[in-house]
C-alpha positions as CSV (number, residue, x, y, z in Angstrom):
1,X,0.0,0.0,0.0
2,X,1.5,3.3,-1.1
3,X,1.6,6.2,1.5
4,X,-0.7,8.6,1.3
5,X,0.3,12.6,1.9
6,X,-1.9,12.5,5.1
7,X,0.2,9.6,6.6
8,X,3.7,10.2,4.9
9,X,6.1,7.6,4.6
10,X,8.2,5.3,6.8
11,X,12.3,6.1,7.1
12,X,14.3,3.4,7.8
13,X,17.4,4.8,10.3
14,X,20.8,3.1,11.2
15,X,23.7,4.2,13.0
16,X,27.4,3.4,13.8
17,X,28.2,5.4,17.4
18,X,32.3,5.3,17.6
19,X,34.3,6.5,20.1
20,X,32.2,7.5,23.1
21,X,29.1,5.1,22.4
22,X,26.3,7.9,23.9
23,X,24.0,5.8,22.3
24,X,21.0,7.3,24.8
25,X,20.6,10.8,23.2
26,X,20.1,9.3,20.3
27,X,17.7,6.7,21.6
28,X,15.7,8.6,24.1
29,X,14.9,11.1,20.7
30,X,14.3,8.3,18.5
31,X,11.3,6.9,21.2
32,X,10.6,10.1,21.3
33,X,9.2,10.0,18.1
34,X,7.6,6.8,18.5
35,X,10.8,4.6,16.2
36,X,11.0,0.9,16.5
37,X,13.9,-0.5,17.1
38,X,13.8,-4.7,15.8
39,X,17.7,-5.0,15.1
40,X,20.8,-3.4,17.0
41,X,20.9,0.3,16.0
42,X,18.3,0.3,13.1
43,X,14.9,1.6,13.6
44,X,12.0,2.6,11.7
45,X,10.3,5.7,11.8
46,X,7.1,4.5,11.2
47,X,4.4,6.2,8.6
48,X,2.6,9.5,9.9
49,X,1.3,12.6,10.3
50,X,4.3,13.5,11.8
51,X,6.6,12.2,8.5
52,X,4.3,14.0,6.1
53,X,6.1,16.0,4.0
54,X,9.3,14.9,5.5
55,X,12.4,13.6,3.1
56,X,15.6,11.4,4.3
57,X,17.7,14.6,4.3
58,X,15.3,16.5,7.0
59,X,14.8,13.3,8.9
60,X,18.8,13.1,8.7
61,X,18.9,16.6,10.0
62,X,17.2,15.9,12.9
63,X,18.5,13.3,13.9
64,X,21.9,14.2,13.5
65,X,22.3,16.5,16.2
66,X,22.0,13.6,18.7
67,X,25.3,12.2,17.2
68,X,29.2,13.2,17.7
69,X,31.0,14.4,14.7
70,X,33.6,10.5,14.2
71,X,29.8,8.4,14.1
72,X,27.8,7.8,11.1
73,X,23.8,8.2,10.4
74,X,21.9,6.8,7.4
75,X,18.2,7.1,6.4
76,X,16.2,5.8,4.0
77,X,12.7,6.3,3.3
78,X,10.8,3.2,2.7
79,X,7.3,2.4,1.6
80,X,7.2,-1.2,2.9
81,X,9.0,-3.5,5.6
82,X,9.1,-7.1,7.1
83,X,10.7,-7.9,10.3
84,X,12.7,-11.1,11.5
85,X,13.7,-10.1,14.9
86,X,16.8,-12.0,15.9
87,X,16.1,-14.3,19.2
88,X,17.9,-12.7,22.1
């Protein structure tokens, strides 16, 4: 099912955190704005109001300032996903 403009669409966002590992910024703002988290540091910012309108770059942006300047942030918007969440 294609997004609608009402709802937006889904980002997919993954991280690499090197040298001081402050991984809870990063995480208390990605529950913040209600992200799933199935896989260690990937989440999905999940279809919206909220993501209407939004594009990868913005939801890079603000995301990004939760991040030192050594890690790495990608995101990807997605109109689909399937889940096998590893047994931990």
């Amino acid at each position: 099912m294609e997004p609608s403009a009402k709802t937006g669409h889904a980002f997919l966002i993954t991280y690499d955190l090197i040298k001081d590992k402050d991984y809870k910024k990063l995480i208390d703002e990605l529950k913040r704005w209600n992200c799933r988290s199935d896989l260690l540091s990937a989440w999905v910012l999940p279809a919206s109001a909220r993501t209407a309108g939004l594009t990868a770059q913005a939801v890079l942006e603000r995301f990004g300032g939760f991040i030192d300047g050594d890690d790495g942030l990608v995101v990807v918007e997605i109109a689909d996903y399937a889940v096998i969440p590893p047994r931990r």
